[in-house]
C-alpha positions as CSV (number, residue, x, y, z in Angstrom):
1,X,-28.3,66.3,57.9
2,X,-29.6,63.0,56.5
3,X,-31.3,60.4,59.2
4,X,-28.4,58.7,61.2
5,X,-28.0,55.1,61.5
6,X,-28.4,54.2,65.2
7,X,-26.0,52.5,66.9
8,X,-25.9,51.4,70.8
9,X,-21.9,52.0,70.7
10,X,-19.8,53.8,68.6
11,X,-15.6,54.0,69.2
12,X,-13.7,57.0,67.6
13,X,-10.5,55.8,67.0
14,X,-9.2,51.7,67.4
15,X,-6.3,52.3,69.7
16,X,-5.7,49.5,72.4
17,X,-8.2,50.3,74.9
18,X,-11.2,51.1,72.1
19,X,-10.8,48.1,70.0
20,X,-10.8,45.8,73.0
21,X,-13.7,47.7,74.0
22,X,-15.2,46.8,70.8
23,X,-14.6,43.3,70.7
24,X,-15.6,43.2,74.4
25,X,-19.2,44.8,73.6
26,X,-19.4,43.3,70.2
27,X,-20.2,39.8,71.3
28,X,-22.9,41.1,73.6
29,X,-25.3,41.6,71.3
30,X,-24.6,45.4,71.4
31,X,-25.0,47.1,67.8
32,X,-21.2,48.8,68.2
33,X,-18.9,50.6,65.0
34,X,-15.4,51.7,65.4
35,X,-14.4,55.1,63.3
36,X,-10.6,54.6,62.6
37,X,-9.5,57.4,60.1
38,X,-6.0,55.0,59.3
39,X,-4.7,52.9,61.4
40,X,-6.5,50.0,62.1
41,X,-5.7,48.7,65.7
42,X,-4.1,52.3,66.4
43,X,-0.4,53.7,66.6
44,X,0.8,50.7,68.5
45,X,0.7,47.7,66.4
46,X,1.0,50.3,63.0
47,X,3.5,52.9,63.8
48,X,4.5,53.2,67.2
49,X,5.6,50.1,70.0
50,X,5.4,47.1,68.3
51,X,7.3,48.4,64.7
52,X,10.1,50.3,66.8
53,X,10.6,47.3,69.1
54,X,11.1,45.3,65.7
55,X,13.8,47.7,63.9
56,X,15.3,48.0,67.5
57,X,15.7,43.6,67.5
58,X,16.9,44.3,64.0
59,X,19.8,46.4,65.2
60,X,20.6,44.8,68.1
61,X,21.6,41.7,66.2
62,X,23.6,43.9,63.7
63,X,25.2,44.9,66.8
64,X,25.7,41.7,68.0
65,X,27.1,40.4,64.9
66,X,29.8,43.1,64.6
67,X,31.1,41.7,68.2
68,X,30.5,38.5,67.2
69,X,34.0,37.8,67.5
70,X,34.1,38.3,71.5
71,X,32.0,35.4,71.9
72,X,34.1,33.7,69.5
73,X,32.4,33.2,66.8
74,X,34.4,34.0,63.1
75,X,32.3,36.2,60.5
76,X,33.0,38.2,57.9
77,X,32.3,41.7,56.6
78,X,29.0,43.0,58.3
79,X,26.5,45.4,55.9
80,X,23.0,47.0,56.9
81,X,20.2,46.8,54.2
82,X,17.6,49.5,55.5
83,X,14.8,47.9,52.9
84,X,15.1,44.4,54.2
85,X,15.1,45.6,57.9
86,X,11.7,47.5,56.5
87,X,10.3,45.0,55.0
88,X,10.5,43.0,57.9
89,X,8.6,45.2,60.2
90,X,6.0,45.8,57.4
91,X,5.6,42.0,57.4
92,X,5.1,41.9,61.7
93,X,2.6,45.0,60.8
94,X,0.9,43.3,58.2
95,X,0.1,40.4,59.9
96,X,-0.8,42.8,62.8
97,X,-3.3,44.4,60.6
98,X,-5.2,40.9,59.2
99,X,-5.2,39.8,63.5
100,X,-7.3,42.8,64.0
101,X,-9.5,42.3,60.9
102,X,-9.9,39.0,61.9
103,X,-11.4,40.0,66.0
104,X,-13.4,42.8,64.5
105,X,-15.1,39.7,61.9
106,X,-15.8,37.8,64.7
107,X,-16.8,39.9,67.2
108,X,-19.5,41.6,65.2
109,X,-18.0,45.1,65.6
110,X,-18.3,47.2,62.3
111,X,-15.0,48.8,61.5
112,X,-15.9,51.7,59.3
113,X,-12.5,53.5,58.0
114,X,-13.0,57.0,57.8
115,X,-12.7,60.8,59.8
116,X,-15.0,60.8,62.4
117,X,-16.3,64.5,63.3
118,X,-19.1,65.3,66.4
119,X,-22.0,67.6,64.4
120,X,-24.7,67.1,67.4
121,X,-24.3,65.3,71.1
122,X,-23.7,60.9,70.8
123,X,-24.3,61.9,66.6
124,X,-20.5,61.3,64.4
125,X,-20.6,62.8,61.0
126,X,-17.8,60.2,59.1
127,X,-16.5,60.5,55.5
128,X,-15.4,57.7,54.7
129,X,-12.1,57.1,52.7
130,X,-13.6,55.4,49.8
131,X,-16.0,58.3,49.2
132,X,-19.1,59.2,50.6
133,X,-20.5,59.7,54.2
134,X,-22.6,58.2,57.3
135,X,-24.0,59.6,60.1
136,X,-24.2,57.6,63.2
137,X,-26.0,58.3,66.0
138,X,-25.1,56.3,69.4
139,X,-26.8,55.7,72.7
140,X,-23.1,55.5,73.9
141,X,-20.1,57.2,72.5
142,X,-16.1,56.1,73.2
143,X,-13.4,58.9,72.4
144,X,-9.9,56.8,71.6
145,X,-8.1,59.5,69.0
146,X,-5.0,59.1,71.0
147,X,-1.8,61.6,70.3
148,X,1.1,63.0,67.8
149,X,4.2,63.8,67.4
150,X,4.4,67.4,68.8
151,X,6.8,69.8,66.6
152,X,8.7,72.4,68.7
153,X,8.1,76.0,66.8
154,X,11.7,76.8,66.1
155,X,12.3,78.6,63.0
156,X,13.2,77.0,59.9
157,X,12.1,73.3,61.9
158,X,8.8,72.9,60.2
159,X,9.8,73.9,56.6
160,X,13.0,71.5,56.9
161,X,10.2,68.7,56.7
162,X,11.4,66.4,60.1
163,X,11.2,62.9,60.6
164,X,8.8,62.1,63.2
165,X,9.0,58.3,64.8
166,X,6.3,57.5,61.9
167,X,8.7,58.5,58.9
168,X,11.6,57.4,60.9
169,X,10.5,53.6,61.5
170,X,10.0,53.5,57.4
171,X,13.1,54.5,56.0
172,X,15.0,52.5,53.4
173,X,17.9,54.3,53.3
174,X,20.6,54.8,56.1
175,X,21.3,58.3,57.4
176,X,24.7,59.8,56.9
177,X,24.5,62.2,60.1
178,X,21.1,61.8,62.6
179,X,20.2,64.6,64.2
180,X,17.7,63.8,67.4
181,X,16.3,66.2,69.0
182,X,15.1,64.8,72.5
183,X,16.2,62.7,74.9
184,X,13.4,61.0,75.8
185,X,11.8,57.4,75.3
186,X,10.9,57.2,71.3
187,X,14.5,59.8,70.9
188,X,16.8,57.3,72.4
189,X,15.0,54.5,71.5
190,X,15.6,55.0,68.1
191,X,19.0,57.4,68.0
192,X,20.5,53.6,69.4
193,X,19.4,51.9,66.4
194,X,20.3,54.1,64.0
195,X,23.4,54.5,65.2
196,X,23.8,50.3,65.3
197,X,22.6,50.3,62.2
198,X,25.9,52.4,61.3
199,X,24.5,56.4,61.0
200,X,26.5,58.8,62.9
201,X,24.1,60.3,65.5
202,X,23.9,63.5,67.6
203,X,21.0,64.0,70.7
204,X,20.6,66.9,71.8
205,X,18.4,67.6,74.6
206,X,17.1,70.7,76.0
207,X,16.8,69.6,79.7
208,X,19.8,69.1,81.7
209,X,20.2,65.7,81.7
210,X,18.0,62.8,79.2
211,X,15.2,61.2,80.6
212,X,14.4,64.5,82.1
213,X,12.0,62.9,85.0
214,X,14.6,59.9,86.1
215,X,17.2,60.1,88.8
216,X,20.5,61.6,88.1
217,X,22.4,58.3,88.4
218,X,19.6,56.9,86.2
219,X,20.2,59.4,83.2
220,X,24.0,59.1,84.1
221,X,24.1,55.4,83.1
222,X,22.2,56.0,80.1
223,X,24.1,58.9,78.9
224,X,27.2,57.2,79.6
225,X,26.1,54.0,77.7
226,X,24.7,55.2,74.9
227,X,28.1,57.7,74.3
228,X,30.3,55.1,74.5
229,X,28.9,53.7,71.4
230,X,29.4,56.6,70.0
231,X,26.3,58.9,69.9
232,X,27.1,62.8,70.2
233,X,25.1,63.8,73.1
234,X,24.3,67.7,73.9
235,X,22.1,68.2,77.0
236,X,21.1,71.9,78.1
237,X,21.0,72.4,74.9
238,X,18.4,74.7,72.9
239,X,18.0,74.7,69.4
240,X,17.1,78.1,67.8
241,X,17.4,77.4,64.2
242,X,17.4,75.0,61.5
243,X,18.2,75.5,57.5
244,X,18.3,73.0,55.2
245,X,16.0,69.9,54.2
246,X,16.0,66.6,56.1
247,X,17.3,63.5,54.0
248,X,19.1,65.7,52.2
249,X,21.2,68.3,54.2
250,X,20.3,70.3,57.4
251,X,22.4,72.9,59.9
252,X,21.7,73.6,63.5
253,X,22.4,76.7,65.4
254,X,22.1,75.4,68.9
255,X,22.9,77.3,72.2
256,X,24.5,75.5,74.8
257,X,26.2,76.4,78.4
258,X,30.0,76.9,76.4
259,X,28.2,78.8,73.7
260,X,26.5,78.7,70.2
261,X,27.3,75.3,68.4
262,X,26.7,74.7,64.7
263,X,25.7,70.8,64.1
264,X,25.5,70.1,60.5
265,X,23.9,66.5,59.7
266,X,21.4,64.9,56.9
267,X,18.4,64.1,58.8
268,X,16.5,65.2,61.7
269,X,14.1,63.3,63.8
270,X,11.8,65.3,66.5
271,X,11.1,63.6,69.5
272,X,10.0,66.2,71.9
273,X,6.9,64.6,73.0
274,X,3.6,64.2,72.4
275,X,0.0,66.5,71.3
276,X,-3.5,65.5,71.9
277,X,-5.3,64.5,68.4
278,X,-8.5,66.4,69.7
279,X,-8.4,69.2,67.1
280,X,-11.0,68.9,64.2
281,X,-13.4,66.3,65.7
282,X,-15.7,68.9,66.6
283,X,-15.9,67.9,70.4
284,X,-17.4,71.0,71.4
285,X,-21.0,70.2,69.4
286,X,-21.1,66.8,71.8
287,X,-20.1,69.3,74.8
288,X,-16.8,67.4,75.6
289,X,-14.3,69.9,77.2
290,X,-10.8,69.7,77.2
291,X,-8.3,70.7,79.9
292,X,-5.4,73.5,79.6
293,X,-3.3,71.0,77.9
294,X,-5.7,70.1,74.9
295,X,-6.7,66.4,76.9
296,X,-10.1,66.1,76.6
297,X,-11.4,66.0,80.7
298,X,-12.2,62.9,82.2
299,X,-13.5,62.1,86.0
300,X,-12.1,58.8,87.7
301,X,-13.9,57.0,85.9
302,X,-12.9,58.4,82.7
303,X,-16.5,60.1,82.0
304,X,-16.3,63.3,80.0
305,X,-18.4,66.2,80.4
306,X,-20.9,65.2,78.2
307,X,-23.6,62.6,79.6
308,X,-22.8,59.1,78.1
309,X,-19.4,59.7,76.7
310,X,-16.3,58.2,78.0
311,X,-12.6,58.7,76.4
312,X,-9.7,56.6,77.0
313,X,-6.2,56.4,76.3
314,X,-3.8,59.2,75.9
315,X,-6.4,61.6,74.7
316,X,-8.0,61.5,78.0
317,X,-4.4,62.6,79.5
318,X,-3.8,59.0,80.7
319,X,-0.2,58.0,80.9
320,X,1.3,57.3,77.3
321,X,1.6,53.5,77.3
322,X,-0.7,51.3,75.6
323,X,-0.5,48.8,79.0
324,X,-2.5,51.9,80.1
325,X,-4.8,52.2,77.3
326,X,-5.5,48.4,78.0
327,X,-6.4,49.2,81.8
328,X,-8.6,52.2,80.8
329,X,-10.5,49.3,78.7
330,X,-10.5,47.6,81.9
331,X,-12.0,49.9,84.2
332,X,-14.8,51.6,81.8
333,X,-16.0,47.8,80.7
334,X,-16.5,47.0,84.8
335,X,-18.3,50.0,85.3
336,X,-20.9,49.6,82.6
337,X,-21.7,46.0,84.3
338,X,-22.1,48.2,87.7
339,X,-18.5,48.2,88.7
340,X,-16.6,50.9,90.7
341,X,-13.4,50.9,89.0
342,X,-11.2,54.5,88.9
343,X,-8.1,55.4,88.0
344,X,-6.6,56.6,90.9
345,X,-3.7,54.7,92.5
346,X,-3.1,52.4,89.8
347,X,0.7,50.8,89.8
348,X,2.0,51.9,86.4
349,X,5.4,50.3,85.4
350,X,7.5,51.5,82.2
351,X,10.5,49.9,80.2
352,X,12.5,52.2,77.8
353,X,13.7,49.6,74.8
354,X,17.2,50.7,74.8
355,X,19.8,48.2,75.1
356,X,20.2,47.6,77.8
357,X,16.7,49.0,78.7
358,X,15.2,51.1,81.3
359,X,12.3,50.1,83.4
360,X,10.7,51.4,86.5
361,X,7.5,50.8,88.5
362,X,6.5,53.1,91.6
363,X,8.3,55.6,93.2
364,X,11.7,57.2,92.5
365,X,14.6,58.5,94.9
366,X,13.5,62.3,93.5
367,X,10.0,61.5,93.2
368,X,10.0,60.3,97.7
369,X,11.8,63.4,97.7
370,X,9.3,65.5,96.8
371,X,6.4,63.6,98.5
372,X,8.9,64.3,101.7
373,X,8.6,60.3,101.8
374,X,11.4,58.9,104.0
375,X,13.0,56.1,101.9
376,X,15.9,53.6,102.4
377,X,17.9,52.8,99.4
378,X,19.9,50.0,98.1
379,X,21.8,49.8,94.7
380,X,23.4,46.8,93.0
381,X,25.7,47.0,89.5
382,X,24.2,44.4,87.2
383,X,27.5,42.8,87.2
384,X,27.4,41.8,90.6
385,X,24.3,39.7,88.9
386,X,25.9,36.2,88.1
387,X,23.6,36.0,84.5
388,X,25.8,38.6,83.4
389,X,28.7,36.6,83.9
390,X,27.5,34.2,81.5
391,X,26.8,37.0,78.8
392,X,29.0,39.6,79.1
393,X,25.8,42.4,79.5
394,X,27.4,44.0,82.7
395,X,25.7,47.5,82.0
396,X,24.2,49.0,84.0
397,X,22.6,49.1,87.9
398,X,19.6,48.0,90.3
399,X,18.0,50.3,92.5
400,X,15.1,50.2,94.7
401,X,13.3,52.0,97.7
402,X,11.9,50.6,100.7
403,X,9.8,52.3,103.8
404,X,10.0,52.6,107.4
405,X,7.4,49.6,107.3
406,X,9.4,47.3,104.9
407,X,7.1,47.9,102.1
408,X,8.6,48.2,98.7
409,X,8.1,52.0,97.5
410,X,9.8,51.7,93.8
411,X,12.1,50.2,91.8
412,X,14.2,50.9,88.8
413,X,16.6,48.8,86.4
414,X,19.1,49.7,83.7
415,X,20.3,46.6,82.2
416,X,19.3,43.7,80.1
417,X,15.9,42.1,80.8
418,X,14.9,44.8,82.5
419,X,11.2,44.9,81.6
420,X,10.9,41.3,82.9
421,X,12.6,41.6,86.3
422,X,10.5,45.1,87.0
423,X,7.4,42.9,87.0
424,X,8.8,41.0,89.3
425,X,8.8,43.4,92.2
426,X,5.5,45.2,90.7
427,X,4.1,41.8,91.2
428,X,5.5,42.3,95.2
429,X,4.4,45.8,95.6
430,X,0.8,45.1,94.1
431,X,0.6,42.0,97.1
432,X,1.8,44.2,99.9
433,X,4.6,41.9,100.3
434,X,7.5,43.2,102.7
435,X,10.9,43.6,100.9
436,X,12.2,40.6,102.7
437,X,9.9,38.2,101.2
438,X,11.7,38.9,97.8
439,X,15.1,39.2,99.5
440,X,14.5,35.1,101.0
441,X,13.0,33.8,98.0
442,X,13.9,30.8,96.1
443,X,14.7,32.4,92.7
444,X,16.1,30.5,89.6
445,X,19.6,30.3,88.9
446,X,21.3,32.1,87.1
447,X,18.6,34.8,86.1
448,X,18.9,38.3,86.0
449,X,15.9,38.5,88.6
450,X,18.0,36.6,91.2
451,X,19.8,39.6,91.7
452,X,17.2,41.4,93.6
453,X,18.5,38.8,96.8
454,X,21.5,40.7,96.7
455,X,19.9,43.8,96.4
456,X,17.3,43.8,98.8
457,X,19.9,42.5,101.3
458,X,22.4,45.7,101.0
459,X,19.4,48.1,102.1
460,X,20.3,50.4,105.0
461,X,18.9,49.1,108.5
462,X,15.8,50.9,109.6
């Protein structure tokens, strides 16, 4: 092994919480490379939240154009053209791309494209894409490899060459017949658009209901939404084999509670869930173990098992959301100035990016439940919410869950600017405020947010 270049920080992988790690320790004077075997910045900005978010805006104005004329406004015949909804999110990621190369320039950080591989403890082994290789030696070492697309093994799934949500946010063409098989975040997400877009569309979901871990009136209203525009959904529902080659022609057989079903369609995306990228980067020469579930073991504090090696982000098992990533950053960065941060009881909200969307911070009605929590519960349809009024987006439902004590346990949203009223009350719960300080307070009319007067006000008496 030739002599390794020493470094006093070295990141594997440039997902949210390593590069801002990077450009956190670059500036300090602190010698520090990133590894990044492709994607600079990570899934997120690349191939993941930001790109689906854009194709998603792109088909919600198709959408809105096709109904233009209930808001009366005359147009005529509407078309989709797949390589100029493309090209548009290649532009946002480009641009993307030259914002990172541009922090990693002025931070000092060395961005070193290639796959990284542990040959001795704090010691990377990297060949690099262009040719060649380094070895770098580190007093400190960050593991940020994130996760994949998981593939379910069900015969003839693999050879019939799936879209994942990386081939599926680059098509130029439009699907005929999409078959999804989830009904999860990234599977709805995207079964929506395409469907907007104009492809016929069929979910089918192996759990009993979609969104698997949300209420039953939650995954109702989604359901019910997202089939009355037209989408084929199958829930309990088991696929046990598939023929054929997606983009070109594929067959289902798929078990369900009335029987075997046979759904014939052009392409298939998988969107299952997700697998730990920590296969290959020889983690057991820097003696960093991984749990049951392939996550590589953290503490708290987000320490491995080997001395002087942190991971962070979903390879570490942390919640899948890059907000999360971003927080790991957070908590490692104050603990290397002498902090006592930890993961434990952080306040983790979540927004699906259907239309309307889904988004939830703290507890659910099955979650208290569980916990044997006692819970009062009020629910308010969004078109009790004035704002809709205004613009016709009645979809949907409030819902929240409040203690003996008056504290604010969770809160959940289906309906249109979701994601922004759910940090509202996250913003509550995180300052202990009682529910009746949001249910009194002055908010702006007409907003979507001022609905949560009239919803705090309908909860139960204690």
């Amino acid at each position: 092994m030739p002599h390794p270049e020493s470094f006093a920080n070295v990141i594997l992988g440039s997902g949210a919480g390593g590069k801002h790690l990077a450009w956190h320790l670059g500036p300090s004077g602190q010698s520090t490379a990133v590894v990044e075997r492709r994607w600079i910045g990570g899934s997120c900005p690349n191939v993941n939240c930001l790109p689906s978010k854009n194709e998603i805006w792109s088909a919600k104005v198709s959408y809105l154009v096709h109904d233009a004329a209930e808001y009366g406004a005359a147009t005529g015949p509407v078309g989709i053209d797949m390589a100029k909804v493309r090209q548009r999110k290649r532009e946002m990621v480009e641009g993307q791309i030259a914002a990172h190369l541009a922090n990693y320039k002025a931070s000092g950080v060395e961005l070193i494209m290639g796959a990284g591989r542990f040959v001795a403890p704090k010691t990377l082994e990297v060949r690099l894409n262009d040719g060649g290789m380094r070895t770098l030696a580190a007093q400190r070492i960050f593991i940020n490899v994130g996760t994949h697309a998981a593939i379910p093994s069900i015969p003839g799934l693999e050879a019939a060459r799936p879209l994942t949500n990386v081939e599926a946010l680059d098509l130029d063409y439009l699907p005929s017949h999409l078959i999804v098989l989830g009904g999860g975040y990234v599977g709805l997400e995207l079964a929506q658009a395409y469907r907007r877009f104009g492809s016929r569309v069929t979910v089918i979901q192996r759990q009993p209901q979609l969104m698997a871990r949300e209420d039953r009136d939650v995954s109702d209203e989604i359901q019910r939404i997202l089939v009355g525009e037209g989408i084929d959904v199958l829930v309990a529902a088991e696929t046990r084999r598939v023929q054929g080659r997606s983009g070109e022609k594929v067959s289902l057989v798929v078990h369900t509670p009335s029987g075997e079903e046979h759904v014939d369609g052009t392409d298939i995306l998988v969107a299952v869930g997700r697998t730990p990228n920590t296969a290959g980067f020889g983690l057991e020469q820097a003696g960093v173990e991984l749990d049951e579930g392939g996550y590589i073991r953290v503490n708290e504090r987000l320490e491995t098992s080997a001395p002087d090696v942190w991971a962070i982000g979903e390879c570490a098992g942390s919640p899948q959301f890059t907000h999360v990533s971003v927080d790991d950053f957070r908590i490692i960065r104050d603990n290397l100035a002498g902090g006592n941060r930890t993961t434990r009881g952080r306040l983790v909200p979540y927004c699906m990016f259907t239309d309307p969307p889904l988004a939830h911070v703290g507890l659910s009605e099955g979650d208290a439940r569980r916990l044997k929590i006692s819970a009062r519960v009020a629910r308010l349809p969004m078109s009790a919410v004035l704002r809709t009024q205004t613009t016709g987006e009645k979809e949907g439902f409030m819902k929240t869950l409040v203690d003996k004590d008056d504290r604010i346990l969770g809160f959940t949203m289906v309906g249109a600017d979701a994601g922004e009223v759910v940090a509202v009350v996250q913003t509550a719960m995180l300052a202990g405020l009682p529910y009746w300080q949001l249910r009194d307070a002055v908010l702006a009319h007409p907003t979507m947010a001022e609905g949560l007067g009239p919803l705090f006000s309908d909860l139960p008496r204690r």
